[in-house]
C-alpha positions in Angstrom: -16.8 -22.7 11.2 -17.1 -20.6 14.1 -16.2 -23.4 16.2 -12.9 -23.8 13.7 -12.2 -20.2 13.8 -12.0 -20.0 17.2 -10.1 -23.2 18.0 -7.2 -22.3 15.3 -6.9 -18.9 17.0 -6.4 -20.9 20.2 -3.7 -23.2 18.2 -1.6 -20.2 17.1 -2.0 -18.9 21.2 -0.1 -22.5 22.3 1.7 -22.4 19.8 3.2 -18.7 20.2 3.4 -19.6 24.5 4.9 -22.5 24.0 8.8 -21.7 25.4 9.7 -25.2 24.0 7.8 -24.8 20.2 9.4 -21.2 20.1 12.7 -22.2 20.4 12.7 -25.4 18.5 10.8 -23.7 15.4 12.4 -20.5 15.3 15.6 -20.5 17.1 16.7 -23.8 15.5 16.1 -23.4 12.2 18.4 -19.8 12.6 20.9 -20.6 14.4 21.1 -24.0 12.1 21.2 -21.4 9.1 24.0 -19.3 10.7 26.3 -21.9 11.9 26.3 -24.2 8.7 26.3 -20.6 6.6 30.1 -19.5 8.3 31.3 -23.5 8.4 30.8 -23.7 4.8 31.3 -20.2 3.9 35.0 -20.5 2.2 33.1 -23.1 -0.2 36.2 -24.5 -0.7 39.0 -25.9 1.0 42.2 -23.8 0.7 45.8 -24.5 2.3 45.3 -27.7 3.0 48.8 -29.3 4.0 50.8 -31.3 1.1 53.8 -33.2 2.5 56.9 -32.7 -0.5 60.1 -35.3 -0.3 62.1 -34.0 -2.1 65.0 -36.5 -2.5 66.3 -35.1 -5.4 66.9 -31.8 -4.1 67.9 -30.1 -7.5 67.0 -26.6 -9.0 64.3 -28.7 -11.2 62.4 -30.2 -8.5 62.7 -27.2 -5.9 60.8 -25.1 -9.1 58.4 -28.3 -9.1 57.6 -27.9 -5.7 57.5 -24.3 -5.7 54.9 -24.6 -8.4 52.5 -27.1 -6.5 53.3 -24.3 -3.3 51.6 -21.6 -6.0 48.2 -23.5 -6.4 46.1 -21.8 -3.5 44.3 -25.1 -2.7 46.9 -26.5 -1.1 50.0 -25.8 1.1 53.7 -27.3 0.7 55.3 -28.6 3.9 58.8 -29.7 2.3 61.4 -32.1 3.5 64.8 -32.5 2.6 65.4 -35.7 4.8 63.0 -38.5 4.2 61.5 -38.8 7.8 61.7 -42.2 9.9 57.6 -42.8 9.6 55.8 -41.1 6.7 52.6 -42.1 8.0 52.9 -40.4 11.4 53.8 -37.0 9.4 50.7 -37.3 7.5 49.0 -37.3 10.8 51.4 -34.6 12.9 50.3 -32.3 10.4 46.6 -33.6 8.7 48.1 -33.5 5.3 45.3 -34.5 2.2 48.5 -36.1 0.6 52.1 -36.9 0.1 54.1 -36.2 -3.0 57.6 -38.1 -3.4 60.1 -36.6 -5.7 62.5 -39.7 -6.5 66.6 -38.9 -6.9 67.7 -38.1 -10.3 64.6 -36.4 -10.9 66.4 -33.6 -13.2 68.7 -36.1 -14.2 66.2 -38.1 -15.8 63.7 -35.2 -17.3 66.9 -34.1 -19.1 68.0 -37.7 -20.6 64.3 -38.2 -21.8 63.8 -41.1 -19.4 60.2 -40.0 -17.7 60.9 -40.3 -13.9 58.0 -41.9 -11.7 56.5 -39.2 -9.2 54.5 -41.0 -6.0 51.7 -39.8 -5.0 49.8 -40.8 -1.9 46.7 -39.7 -1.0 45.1 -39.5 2.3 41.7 -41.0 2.3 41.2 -40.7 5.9 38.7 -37.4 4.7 37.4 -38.2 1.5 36.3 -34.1 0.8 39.8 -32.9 1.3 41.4 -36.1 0.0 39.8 -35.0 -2.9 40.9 -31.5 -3.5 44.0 -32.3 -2.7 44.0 -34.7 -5.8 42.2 -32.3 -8.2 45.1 -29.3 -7.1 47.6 -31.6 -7.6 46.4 -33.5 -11.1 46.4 -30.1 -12.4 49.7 -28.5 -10.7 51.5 -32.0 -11.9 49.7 -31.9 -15.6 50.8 -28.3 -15.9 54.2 -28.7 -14.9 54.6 -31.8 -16.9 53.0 -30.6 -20.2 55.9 -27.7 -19.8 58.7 -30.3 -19.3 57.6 -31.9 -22.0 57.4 -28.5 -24.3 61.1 -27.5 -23.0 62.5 -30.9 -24.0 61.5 -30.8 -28.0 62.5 -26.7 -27.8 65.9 -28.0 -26.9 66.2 -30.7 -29.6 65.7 -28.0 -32.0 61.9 -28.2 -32.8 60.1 -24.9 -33.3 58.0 -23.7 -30.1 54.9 -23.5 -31.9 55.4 -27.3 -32.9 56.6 -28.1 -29.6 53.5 -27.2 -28.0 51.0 -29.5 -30.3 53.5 -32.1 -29.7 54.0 -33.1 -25.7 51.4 -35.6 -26.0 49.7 -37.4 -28.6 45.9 -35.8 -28.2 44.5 -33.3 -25.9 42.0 -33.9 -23.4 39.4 -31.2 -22.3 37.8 -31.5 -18.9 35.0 -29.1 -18.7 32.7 -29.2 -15.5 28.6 -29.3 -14.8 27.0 -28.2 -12.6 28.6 -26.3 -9.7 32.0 -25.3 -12.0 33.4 -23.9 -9.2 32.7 -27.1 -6.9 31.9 -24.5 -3.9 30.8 -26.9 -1.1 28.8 -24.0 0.2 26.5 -24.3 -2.5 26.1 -27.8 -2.4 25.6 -28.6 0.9 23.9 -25.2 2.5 20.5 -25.1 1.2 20.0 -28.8 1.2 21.1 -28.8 5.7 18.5 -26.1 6.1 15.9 -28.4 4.3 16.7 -31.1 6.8 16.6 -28.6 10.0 13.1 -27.6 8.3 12.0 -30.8 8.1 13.5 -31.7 11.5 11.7 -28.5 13.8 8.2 -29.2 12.1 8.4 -32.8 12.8 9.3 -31.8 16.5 6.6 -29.2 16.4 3.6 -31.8 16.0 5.1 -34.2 18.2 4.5 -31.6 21.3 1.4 -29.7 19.9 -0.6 -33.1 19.8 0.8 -34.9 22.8 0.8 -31.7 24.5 -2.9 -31.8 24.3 -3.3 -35.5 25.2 -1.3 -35.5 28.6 -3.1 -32.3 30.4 -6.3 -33.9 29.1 -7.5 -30.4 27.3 -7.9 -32.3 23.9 -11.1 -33.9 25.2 -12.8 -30.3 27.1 -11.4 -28.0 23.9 -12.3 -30.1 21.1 -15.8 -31.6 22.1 -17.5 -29.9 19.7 -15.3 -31.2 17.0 -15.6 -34.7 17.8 -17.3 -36.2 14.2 -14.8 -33.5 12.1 -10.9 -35.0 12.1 -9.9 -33.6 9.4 -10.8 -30.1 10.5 -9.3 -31.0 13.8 -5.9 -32.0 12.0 -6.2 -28.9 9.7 -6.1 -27.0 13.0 -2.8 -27.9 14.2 -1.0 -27.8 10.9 -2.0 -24.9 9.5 -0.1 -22.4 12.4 2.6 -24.7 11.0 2.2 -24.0 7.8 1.8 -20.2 8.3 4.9 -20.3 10.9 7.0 -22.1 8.0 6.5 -19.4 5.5 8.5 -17.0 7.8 11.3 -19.6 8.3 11.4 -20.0 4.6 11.7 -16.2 4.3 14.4 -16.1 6.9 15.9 -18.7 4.7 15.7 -16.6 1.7 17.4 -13.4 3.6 19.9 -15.6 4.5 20.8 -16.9 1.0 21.5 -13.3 0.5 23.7 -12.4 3.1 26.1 -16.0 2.3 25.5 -15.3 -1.3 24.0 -18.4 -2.6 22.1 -18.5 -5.9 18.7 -18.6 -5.8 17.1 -21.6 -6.8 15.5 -21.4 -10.8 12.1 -21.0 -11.4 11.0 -19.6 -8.1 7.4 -20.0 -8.7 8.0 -24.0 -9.0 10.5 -23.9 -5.7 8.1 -22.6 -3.6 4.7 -25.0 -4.6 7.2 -27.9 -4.1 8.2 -26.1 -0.9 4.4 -25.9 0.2 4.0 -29.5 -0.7 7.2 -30.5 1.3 5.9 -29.0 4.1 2.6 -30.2 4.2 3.6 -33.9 3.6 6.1 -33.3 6.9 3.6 -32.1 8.9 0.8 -34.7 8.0 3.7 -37.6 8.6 4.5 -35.1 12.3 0.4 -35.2 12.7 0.2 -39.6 11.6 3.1 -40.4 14.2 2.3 -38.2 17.2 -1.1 -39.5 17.1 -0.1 -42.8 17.2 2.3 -41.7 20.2 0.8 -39.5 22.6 3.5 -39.0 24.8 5.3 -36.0 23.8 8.7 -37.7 24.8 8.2 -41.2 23.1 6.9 -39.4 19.7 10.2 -36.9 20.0 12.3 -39.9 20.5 10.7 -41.6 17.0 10.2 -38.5 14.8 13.9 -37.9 15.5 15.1 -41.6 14.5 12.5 -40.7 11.2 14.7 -37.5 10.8 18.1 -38.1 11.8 19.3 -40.5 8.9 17.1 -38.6 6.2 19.7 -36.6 4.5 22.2 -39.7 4.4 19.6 -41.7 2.7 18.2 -39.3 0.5 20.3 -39.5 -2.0 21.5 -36.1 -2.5 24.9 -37.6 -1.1 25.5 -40.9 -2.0 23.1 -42.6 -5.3 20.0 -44.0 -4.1 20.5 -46.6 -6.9 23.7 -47.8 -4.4 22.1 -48.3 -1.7 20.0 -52.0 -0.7 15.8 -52.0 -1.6 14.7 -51.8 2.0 16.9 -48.6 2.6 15.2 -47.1 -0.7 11.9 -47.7 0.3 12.5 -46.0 3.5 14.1 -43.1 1.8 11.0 -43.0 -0.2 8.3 -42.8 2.2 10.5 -39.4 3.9 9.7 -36.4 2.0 13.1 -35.1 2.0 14.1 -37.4 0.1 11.7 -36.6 -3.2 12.3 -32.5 -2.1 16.3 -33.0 -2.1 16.3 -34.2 -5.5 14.2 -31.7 -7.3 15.9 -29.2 -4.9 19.2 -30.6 -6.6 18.0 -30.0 -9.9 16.7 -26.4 -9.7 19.5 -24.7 -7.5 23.0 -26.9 -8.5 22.3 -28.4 -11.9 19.6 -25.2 -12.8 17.9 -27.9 -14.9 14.5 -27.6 -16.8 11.5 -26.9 -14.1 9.8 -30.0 -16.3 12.7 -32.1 -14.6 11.3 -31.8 -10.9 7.9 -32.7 -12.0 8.5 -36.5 -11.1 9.7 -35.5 -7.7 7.1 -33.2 -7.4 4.1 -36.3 -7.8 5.9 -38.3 -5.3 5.9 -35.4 -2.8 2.0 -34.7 -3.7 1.8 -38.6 -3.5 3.0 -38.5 0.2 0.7 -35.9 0.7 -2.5 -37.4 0.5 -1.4 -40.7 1.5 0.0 -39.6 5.1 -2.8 -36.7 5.1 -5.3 -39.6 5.2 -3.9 -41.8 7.2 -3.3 -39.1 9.6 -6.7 -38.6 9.8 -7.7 -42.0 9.7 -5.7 -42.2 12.9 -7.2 -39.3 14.5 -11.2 -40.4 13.8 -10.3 -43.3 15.4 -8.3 -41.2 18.8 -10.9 -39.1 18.4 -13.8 -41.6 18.8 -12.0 -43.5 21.4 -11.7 -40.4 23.3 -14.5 -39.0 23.7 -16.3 -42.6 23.9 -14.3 -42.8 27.6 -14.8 -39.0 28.4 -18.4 -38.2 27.4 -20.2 -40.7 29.8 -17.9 -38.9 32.3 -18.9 -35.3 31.2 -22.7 -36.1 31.9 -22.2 -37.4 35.4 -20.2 -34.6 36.5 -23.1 -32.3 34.7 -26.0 -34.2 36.8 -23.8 -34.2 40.1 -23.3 -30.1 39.4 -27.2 -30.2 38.4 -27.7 -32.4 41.8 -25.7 -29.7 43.9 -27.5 -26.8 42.8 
């Protein structure tokens, strides 16, 4: 223990004077925090340019238009004159859509004959395509339902009546999860989870192969030759300990963007501890079998890179082909994404994450002992070329004095 003691103090002395480790595992993870925080801060997209052709160009349809110009999700750009290439406009002026008002527009609302409004959408950004489409099935719906109650007010019936009668049942749309759909909310947390997962993968790529290339593994850890585990334990744990602070940095900064707090905290932060210590074991597996600190970088990176579009959390899992799914379940974002999913957007029942939260624990132990399978066997191989070695440069030291 001694020996341990005195090894892990060591680890946290690398760790703190390594210029490269500092800045990947604290800088990183801040900055990360900060930047995503102010790109996603609005947590919605507002103004976003609507092209309006208005070919009618009556009192009714400049009131339609100024209506859809009222919804705060979107911004009018109106045009009188058709222009020569309606695709080109969309692009001059990165419009989420184009609404076509067709002539006798009034004409036709008054003589009860329903006129056909186009709407295109563009699709070229699927987030502010749709937006666009929600703001404008809602400014549209409005303005129609009120059309519709005007019409049957003029032939006489009562307005009372009128309004039970624009359309033959009512439909209620009412929202889950997120009512708001702020983007900041959704996408946030779950970036900082990848940058978490990212900078600790990174840190046990260079604290192992860091040791290999100078050669200091074999002098420093000669003593702990028969005890792997113990010898993994003692680069993970300043890991572990660092982690805690970046999770409380995390924490201050869900306060400052004012994003909800995940529910039940106790359960967040065991699957946060369990997260964290099934990314480190995987960091600790792979940079063992790579002890160049450049070559395990280059992996762990193609590990961590394509994690978040594979987890799921964006696009269904059940979508996606087998051998993409068995990859996304061997990464332990994947697992911590959706349980992460459940407690902060849908605040579901902490029972709920308990699936997730045995497949984390699963990963655990399997990369845990793999990783130090992997390292009994460096280990032995090691010290089976460097012992023999130690002893003669002992004898020809012995020989000198």
């Amino acid at each position: 223990m001694k020996e341990f003691f005195r090894l892990l103090k060591r680890e946290f002395r690398l760790f703190i004077g390594n210029s490269t480790l500092r800045t990947v595992f604290f800088l990183a993870p801040v900055f990360y925090a900060t930047l995503l925080g102010f790109v996603y801060k609005s947590g919605k997209v507002e103004n976003t340019p609507v092209l309006v052709i208005d070919r009618d160009n009556t009192p009714l349809s400049s009131q339609f238009t100024d209506m859809l110009d009222d919804n705060k999700s979107i911004r009018v750009i109106k045009y009188i004159q058709e222009p020569l290439s309606m695709k080109d406009e969309v692009i001059r002026h990165e419009a989420a859509a184009v609404v076509v008002i067709p002539s006798r527009f009034e004409a036709d609302m008054l003589q009860k004959k329903y006129p056909e409004l186009n709407v295109y959408i563009n699709t070229g950004n699927v987030l502010t395509a749709n937006f666009a489409s929600k703001a404008l099935q809602l400014t549209i719906g409005t303005f129609s339902a009120g059309a519709s109650i005007k019409a049957l007010q003029k032939a006489g019936m009562p307005a009372t009546k009128a309004a039970t009668q624009y359309e033959p049942f009512k439909t209620n749309y009412i929202t889950l999860f997120n009512t708001t759909s702020n983007y900041l909310i959704f996408m946030w947390p779950a970036m900082l989870a990848v940058v978490l997962q990212q900078v600790i993968l990174l840190a046990m790529a260079v604290s192992f192969a860091s040791e290999f290339q100078r050669g200091s593994f074999v002098s420093e850890y000669l003593r702990m030759k028969k005890w792997a585990f113990p010898t993994m334990l003692i680069k993970v744990i300043p890991i572990w300990v660092f982690s805690i602070l970046i999770v409380g940095i995390y924490y201050f900064m869900h306060m400052i963007f004012r994003v909800p707090m995940p529910e039940g905290i106790l359960n967040f932060i065991l699957l946060t501890a369990v997260f964290v210590a099934s990314v480190s074991f995987l960091g600790v597996f792979i940079s063992i079998l790579i002890p160049d600190a450049l070559k395990a970088t280059q992996i762990l990176m193609v590990i961590a890179s394509p994690a978040f579009i594979i987890s799921g959390f964006t696009w269904p899992l059940s979508a996606m082909p087998a051998f993409v799914q068995f990859i996304a379940n061997i990464i332990p974002l994947t697992p911590f994404l959706q349980a992460f999913k459940i407690l902060l957007i849908q605040k579901g029942s902490v029972e709920l994450t308990y699936p997730y939260l045995q497949h984390l624990s699963i990963l655990l132990v399997i990369y845990a002992i793999i990783g130090w399978i992997a390292l009994k066997i460096k280990l032995w191989l090691i010290f089976r070329k460097a012992v023999p070695q130690i002893a003669e440069d002992h004898e020809e030291i012995d020989a000198h004095d």
